[in-house]
MARLO-940035 format. One record per residue (C-alpha): chain; x, z, y; residue number from 1; residue in one letter. Coordinates in steps of 0.1 Angstrom, whole numbers, plus 2048, in hexadecimal, padded with zeros to 3 digits. Layout:
A_X_Z_Y_NUM_A $
...
***
This chain:
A_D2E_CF1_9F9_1_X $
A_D3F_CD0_9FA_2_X $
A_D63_CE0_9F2_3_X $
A_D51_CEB_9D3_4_X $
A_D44_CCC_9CA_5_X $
A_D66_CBB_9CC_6_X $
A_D78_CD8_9B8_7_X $
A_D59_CD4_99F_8_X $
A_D64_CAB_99D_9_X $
A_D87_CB0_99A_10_X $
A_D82_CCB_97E_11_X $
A_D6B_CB1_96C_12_X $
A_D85_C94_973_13_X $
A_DA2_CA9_966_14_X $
A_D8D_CB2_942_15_X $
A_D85_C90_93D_16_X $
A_DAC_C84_940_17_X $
A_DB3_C9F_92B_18_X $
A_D9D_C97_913_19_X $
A_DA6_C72_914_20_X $
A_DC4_C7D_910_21_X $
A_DBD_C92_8F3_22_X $
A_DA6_C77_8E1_23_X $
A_DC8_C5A_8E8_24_X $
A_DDC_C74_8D3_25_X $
A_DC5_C7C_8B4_26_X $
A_DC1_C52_8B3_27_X $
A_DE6_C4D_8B3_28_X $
A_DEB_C66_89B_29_X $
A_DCD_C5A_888_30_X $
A_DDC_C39_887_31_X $
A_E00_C44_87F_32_X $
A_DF7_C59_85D_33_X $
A_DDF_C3C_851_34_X $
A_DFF_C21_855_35_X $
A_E15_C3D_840_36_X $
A_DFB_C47_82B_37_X $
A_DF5_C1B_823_38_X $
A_E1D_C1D_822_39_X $
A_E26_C38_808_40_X $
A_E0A_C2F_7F0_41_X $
A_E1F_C0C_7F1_42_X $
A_E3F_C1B_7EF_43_X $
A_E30_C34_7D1_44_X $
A_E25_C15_7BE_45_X $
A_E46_C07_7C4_46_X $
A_E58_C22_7B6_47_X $
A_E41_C28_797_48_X $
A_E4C_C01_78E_49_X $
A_E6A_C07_78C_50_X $
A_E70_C2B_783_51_X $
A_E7B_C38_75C_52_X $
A_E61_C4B_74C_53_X $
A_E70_C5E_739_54_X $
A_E7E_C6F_753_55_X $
A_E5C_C7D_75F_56_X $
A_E4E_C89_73C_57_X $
A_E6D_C9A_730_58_X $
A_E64_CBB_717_59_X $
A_E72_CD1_733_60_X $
A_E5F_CD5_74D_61_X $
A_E75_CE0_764_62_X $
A_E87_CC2_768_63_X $
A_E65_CAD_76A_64_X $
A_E5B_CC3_787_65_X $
A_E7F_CBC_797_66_X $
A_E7E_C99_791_67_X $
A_E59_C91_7A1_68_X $
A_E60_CA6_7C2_69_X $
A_E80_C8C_7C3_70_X $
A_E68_C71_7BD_71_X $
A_E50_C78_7D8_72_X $
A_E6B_C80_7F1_73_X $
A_E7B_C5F_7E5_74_X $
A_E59_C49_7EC_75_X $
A_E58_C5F_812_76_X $
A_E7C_C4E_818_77_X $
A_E71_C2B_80B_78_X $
A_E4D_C2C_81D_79_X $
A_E61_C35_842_80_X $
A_E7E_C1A_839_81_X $
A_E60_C02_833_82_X $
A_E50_C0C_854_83_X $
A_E70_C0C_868_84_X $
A_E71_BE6_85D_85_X $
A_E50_BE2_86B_86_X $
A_E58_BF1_88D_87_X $
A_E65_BD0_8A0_88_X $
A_E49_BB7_88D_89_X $
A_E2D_BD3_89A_90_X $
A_E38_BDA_8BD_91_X $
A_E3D_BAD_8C2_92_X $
A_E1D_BA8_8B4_93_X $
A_E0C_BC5_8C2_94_X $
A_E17_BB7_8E5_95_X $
A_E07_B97_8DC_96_X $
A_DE6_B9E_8D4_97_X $
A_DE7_BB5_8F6_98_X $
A_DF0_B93_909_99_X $
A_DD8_B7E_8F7_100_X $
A_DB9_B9B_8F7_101_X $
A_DC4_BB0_91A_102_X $
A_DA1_BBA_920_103_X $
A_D92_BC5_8FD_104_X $
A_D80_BE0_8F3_105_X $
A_D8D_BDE_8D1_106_X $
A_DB2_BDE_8D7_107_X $
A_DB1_BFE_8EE_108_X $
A_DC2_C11_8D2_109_X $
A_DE1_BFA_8D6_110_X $
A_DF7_C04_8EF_111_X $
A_E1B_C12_8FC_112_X $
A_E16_C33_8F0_113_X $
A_E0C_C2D_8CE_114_X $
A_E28_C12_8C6_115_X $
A_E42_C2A_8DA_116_X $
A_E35_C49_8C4_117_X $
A_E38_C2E_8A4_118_X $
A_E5E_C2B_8B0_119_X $
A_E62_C54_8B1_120_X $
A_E53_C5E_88D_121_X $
A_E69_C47_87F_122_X $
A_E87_C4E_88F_123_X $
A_E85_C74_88B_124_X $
A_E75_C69_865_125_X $
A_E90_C55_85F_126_X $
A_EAE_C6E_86A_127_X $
A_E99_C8B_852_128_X $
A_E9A_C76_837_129_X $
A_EBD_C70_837_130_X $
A_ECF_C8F_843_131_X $
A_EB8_CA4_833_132_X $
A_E9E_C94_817_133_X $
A_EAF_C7F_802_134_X $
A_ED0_C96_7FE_135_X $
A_EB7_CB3_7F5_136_X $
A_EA4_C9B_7DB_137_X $
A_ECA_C91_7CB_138_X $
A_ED7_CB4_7CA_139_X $
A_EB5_CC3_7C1_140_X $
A_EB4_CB0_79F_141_X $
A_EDB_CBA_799_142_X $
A_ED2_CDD_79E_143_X $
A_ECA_CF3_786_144_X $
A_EC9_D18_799_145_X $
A_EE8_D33_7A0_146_X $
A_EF7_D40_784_147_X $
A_EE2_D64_77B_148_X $
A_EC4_D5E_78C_149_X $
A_EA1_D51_779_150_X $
A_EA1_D31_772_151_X $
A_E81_D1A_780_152_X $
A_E7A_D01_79E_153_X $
A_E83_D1E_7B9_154_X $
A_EAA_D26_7AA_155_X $
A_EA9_CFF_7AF_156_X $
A_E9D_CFE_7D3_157_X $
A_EB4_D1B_7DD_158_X $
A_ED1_D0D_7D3_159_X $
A_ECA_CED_7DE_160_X $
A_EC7_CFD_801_161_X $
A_EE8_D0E_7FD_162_X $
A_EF9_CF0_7FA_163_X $
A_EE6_CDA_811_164_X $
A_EEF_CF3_82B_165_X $
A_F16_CF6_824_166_X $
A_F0F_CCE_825_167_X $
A_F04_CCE_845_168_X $
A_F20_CE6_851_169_X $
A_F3C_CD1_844_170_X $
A_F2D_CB2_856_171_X $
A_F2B_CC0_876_172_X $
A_F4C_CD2_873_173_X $
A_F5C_CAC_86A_174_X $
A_F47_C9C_889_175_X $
A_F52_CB7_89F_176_X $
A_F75_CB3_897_177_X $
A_F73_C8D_895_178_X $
A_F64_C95_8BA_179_X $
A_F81_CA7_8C3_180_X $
A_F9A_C90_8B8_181_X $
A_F87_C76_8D1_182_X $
A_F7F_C8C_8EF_183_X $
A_F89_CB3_8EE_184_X $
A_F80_CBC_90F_185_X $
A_F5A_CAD_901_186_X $
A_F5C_CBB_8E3_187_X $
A_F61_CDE_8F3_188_X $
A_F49_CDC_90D_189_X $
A_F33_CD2_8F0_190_X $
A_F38_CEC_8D8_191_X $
A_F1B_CFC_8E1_192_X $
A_F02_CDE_8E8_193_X $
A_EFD_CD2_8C3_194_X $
A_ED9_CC4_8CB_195_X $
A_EE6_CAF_8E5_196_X $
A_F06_CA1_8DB_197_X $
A_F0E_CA5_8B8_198_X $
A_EEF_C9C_8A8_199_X $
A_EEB_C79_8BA_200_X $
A_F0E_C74_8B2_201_X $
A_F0B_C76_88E_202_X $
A_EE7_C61_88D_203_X $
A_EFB_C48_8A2_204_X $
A_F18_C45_888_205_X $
A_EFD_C42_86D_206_X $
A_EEF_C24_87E_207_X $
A_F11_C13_886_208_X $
A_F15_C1A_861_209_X $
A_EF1_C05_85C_210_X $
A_EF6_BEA_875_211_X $
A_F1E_BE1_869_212_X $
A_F0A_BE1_840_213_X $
A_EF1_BC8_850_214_X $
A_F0F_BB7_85D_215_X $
A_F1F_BAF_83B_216_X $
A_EFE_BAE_825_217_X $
A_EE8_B98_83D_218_X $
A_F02_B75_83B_219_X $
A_F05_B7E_819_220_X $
A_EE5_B83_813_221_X $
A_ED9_B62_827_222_X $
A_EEE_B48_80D_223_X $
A_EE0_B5C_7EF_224_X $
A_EC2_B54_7F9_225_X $
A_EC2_B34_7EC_226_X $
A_ECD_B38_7CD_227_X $
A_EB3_B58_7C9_228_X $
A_E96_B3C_7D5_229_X $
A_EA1_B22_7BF_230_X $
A_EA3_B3D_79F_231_X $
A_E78_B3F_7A6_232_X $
A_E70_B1A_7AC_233_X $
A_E73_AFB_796_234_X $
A_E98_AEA_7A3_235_X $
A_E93_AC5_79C_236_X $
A_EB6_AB9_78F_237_X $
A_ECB_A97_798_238_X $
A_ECE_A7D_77B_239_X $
A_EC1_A92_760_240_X $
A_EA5_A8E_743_241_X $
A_E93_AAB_73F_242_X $
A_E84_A9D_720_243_X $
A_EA8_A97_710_244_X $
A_EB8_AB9_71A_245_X $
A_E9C_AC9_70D_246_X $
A_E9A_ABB_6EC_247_X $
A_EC3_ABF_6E9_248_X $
A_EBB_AE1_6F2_249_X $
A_E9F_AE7_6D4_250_X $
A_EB6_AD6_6BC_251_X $
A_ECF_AEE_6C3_252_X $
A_EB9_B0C_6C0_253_X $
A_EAE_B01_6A2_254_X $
A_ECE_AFF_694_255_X $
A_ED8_B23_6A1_256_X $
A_EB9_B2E_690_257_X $
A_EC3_B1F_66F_258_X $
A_EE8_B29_671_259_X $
A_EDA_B51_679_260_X $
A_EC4_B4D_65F_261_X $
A_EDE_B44_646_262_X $
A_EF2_B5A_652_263_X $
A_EDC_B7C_64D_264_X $
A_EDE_B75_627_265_X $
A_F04_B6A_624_266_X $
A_F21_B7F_627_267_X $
A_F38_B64_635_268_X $
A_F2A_B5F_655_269_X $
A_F1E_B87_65C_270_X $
A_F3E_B8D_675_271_X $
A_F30_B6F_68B_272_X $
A_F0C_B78_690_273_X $
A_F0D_B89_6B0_274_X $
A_F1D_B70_6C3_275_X $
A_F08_B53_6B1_276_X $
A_EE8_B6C_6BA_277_X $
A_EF0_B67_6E1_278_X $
A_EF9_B47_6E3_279_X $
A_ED5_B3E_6D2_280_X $
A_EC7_B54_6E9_281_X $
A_ED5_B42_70B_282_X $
A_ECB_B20_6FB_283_X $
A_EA7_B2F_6F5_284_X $
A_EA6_B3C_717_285_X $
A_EB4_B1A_722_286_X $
A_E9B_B0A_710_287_X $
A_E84_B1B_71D_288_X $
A_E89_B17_742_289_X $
A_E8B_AEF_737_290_X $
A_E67_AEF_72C_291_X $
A_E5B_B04_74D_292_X $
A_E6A_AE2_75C_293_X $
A_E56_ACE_74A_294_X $
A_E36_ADD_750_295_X $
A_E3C_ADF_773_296_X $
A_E2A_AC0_787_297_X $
A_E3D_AA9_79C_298_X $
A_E31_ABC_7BC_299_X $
A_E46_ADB_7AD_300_X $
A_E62_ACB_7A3_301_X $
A_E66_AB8_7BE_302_X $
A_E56_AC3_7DD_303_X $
A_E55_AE7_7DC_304_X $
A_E7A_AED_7D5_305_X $
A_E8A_AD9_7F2_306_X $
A_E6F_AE7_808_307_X $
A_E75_B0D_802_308_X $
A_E9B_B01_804_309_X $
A_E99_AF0_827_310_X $
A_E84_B0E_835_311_X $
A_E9A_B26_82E_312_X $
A_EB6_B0A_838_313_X $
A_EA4_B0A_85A_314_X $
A_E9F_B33_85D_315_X $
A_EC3_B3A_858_316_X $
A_ECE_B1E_874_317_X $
A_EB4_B2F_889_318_X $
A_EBF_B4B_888_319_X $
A_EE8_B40_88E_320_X $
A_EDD_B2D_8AB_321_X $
A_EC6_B48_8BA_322_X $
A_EE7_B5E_8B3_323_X $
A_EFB_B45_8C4_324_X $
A_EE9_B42_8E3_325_X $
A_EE4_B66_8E4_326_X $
A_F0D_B67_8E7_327_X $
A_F06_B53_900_328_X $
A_EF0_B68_916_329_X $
A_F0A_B8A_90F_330_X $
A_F21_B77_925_331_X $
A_F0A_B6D_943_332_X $
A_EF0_B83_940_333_X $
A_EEF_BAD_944_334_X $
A_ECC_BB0_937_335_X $
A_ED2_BA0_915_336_X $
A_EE6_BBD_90E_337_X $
A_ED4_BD5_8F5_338_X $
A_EC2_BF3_907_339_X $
A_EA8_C0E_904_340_X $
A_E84_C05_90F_341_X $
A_E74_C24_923_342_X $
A_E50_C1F_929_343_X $
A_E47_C01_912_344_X $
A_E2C_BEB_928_345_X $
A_E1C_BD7_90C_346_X $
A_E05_BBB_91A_347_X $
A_E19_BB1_939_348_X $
A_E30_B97_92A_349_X $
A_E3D_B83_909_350_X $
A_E5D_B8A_8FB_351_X $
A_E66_B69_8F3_352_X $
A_E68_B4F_90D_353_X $
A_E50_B34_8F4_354_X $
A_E32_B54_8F2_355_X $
A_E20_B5D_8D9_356_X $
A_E2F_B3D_8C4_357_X $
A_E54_B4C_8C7_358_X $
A_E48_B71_8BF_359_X $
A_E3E_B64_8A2_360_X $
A_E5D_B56_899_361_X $
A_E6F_B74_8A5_362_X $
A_E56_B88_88C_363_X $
A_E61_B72_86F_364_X $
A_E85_B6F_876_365_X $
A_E87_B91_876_366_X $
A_E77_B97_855_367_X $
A_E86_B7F_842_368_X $
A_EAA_B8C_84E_369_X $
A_E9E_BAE_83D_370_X $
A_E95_B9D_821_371_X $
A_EBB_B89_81E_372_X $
A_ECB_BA9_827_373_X $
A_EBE_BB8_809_374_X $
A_EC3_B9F_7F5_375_X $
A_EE8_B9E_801_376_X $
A_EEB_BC6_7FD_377_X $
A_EE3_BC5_7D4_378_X $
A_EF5_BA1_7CE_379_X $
A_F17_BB3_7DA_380_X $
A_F2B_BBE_7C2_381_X $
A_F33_BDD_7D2_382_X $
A_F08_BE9_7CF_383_X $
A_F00_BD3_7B1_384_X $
A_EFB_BF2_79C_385_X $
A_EDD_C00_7B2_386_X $
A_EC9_BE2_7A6_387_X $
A_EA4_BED_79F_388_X $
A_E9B_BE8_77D_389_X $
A_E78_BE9_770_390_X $
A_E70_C0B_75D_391_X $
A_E94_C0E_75A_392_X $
A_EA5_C1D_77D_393_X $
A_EAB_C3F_775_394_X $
A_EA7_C59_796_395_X $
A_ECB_C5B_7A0_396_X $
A_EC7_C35_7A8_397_X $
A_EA4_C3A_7B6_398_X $
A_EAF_C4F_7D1_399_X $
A_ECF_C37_7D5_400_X $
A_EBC_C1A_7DF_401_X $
A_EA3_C2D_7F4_402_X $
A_EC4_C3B_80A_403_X $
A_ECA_C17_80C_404_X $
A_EB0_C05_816_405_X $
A_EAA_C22_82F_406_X $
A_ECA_C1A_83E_407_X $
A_EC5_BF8_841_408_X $
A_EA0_BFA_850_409_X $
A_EA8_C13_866_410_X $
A_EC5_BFD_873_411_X $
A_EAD_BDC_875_412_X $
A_E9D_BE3_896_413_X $
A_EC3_BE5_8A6_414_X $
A_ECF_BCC_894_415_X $
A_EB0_BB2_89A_416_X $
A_EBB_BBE_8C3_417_X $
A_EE0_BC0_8C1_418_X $
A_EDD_B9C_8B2_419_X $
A_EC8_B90_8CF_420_X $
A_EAA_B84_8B1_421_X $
A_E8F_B8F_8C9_422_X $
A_E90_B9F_8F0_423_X $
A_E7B_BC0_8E5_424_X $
A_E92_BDE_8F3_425_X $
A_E96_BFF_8D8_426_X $
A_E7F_C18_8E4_427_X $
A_E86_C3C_8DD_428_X $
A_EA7_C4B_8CF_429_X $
A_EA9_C26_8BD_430_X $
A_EBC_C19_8E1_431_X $
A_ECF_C3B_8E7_432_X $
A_EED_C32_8D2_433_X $
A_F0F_C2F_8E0_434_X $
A_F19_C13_8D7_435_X $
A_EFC_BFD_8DF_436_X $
A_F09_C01_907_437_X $
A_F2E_BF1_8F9_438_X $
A_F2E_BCC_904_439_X $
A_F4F_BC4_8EF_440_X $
A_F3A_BD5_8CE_441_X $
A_F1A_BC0_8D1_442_X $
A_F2F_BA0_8DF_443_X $
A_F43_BA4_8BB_444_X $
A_F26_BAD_8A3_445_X $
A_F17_B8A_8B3_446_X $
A_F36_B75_8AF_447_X $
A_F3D_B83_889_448_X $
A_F1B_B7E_881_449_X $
A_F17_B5A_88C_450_X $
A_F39_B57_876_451_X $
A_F32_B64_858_452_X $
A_F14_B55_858_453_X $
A_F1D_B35_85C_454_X $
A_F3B_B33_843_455_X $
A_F21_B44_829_456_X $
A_F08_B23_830_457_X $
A_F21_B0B_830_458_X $
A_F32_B1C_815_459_X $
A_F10_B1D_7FC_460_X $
A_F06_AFD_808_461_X $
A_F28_AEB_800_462_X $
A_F26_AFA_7DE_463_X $
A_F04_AF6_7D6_464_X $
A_F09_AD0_7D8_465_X $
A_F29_AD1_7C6_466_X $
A_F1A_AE4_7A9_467_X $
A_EFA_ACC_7A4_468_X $
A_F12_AB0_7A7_469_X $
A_F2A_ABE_78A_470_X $
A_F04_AC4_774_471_X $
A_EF5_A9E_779_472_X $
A_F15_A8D_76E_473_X $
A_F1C_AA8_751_474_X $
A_F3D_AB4_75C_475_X $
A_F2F_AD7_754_476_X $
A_F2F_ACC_731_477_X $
A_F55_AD0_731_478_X $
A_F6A_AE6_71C_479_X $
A_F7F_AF0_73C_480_X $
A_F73_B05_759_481_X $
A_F67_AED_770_482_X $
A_F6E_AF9_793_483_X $
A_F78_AED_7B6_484_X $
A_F9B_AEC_7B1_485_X $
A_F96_AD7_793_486_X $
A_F81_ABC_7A1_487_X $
A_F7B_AB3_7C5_488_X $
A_F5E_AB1_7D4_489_X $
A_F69_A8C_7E2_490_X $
A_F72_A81_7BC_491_X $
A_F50_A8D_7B1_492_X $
A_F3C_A7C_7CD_493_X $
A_F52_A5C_7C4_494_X $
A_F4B_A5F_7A2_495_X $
A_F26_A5E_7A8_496_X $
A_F23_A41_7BB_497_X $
A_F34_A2D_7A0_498_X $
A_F1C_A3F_78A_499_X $
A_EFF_A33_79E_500_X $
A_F0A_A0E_7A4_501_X $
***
């Protein structure tokens, strides 16, 4: 009788973990299509800003078919690059609130497994959209069916699986023989093991691929910054009237506006229209900004500016110094070496040695070197031409900058760790790369990006004084090119302080 009872209580003990167990799943899963679902209606209004319409409501309706499948497979990829940027800021924060609520009811739906299952959807998310998603959108919208079969979406999709598959072939035929090259006694044993080997090889290329792009873009992307920020706020300007250069400015519109004028009705003057046409243009435009200036208040002009300017002065030291000192601990300590994160304890501990203050700075350094590496990415020359343009980026380039920005986001979580920008190990197949166990890699990537972005900072900053010292004493008015070589910054600093006593 009492054996019975205690097989009855264990039987009643094991349904209720297993239904715990079962109720912890359906929440996280809950919980993970509601963040997606929140993410691709973002990314899908994102993408109808800047989309071309008349790509969509073409006469055949073929291609419109072809074109909106790419389209929603294009806002998939941009919804999980936006969520794999907000892996590192949720898991920190996430880890906060745990230390600062341990015990409530309310914040039982936060834990380990939901962040470590967050990590593993976008991942494997992440890898589909790449390898398999956006090359199927691209060639889906070249495709127009084999030759002799019925024409319609289905001739598309078959051929666009034809060649995705001899795609796929060729690229594992070159990373096998690129294997091979390396290691043939591994690449032999290997043949066979494609799961195991081959495929973590290639998603560990791709994100060497992401983190060396970050590498370049990010110190780039850091000194454009400033000149991006100062394009969106009022820049007050050294020894100028704004009242003068603004009525110099509507004289000489007015003039351009009587010369064209003149001009539509003689003969004479037809051959120089155009160029007259811009030029009055860039003086309206000119104008223009001018009288924003004026309107601005004295708070606008002259506090908001220098403000924006020293915070972002202060974020990019930050983050060289937490760089630096990072550098620092690669050579004396093991465990600032990236790794992979097994059983994430949230609650137990901070990851930054000032709490919940530091976390928070972690959080927003991290963000805000997204932000400068995409900023960096479409100022290059070499990516200019992906620029976004409102209801005016065709498909082609749609998909483009979603296979970008995938690239980069999916490299962020690495790089934010390889860089030593918060202590929160990879979890998942994020801290399974090869590389990230190479001391001499990561002890590189650290020393070229404290480099670069120092001479970048020093570089704009240099620059940036030179230039506003050229506009308040009019040198810019010059026939010549005015440029560094021409006059020295010590002649122009000289030349102002005669100017000012």
């Amino acid at each position: 009788m009492l054996a019975s009872r205690v097989e009855t209580g264990m039987e009643v003990d094991d349904v209720s973990v297993r239904e715990q167990l079962f109720h912890n799943r359906v929440r996280e899963t809950f919980i993970c299509v509601l963040l997606f679902t929140c993410l691709y209606i973002l990314s899908y209004l994102i993408l109808t800003h800047f989309k071309k319409n008349a790509d969509y409501v073409t006469d055949d309706i073929e291609d419109a078919t072809a074109n909106k499948i790419a389209l929603w497979l294009c806002t998939f990829t941009l919804s999980v690059a936006v969520c794999a940027v907000l892996l590192l800021p949720i898991s920190i924060l996430s880890n906060e609130v745990l230390l600062i609520f341990p015990h409530s009811y309310y914040m039982q739906w936060l834990n380990g497994s939901l962040i470590h299952g967050l990590w593993n959807l976008v991942f494997l998310f992440s890898n589909l959209s790449l390898v398999f998603l956006m090359p199927f959108a691209y060639f889906f919208t070249e495709s127009e069916g084999f030759v002799g079969c019925k024409k319609g979406v289905m001739a598309r999709v078959y051929e666009t699986a034809v060649v995705l598959l001899l795609l796929t072939l060729l690229v594992l035929g070159m990373v096998w023989v690129f294997v091979a090259l390396l290691n043939n006694h591994t690449a032999r044993e290997s043949l066979y093991d494609m799961w195991e080997y081959y495929l973590p090889y290639l998603y560990s290329a791709i994100s060497m691929c992401g983190v060396l792009l970050l590498l370049l873009c990010t110190p780039f992307g850091l000194s454009r910054m400033f000149s991006v920020t100062g394009s969106l706020l009022v820049k007050p300007r050294l020894l100028e009237n704004v009242e003068v250069v603004m009525n110099c400015a509507a004289f000489e519109e007015a003039s351009l506006s009587r010369t064209l004028n003149r001009g539509s009705t003689a003969c004479w003057i037809s051959v120089n229209v155009e160029p007259l046409r811009t030029q009055f243009l860039s003086v309206q435009a000119e104008r223009m900004a001018l009288e924003m200036r004026r309107r601005a208040s004295p708070w606008q002009r002259n506090l908001f500016y220098p403000l924006a300017m020293l915070l972002l002065l202060a974020l990019t030291v930050v983050c060289v110094l937490v760089v630096c000192f990072h550098v620092l601990e690669l050579l004396f300590d093991e465990t600032a070496m990236p790794s992979e994160m097994g059983d994430p304890r949230l609650g137990t501990a901070s990851f930054s040695m000032f709490g919940s203050l530091g976390a928070a700075v972690q959080v927003f350094l991290i963000l805000y070197l997204m932000v400068s590496s995409v900023v960096g990415f479409y100022s290059s020359p070499l990516f200019t031409s992906l620029l976004p343009r409102s209801q005016d980026t065709n498909l082609t380039q749609i998909i483009g900058n979603c296979v970008s920005l995938l690239v980069l986001s999916s490299a962020l979580p690495v790089f934010s760790r390889t860089l030593g920008i918060t202590r929160f190990d990879l979890l998942g197949d994020f801290g399974r790369y090869n590389w990230l166990g190479n001391f001499h890699i990561v002890f590189l990537y650290n020393i070229l990006f404290a480099g670069l972005t120092s001479a970048c900072l020093i570089n704009t900053l240099t620059w940036a004084v030179q230039r506003e010292l050229i506009r308040a004493f009019g040198l810019h008015k010059l026939p010549l090119t005015v440029s560094r070589t021409t006059i020295p910054f010590k002649l122009l600093l000289a030349n102002g302080l005669s100017k000012i006593q």
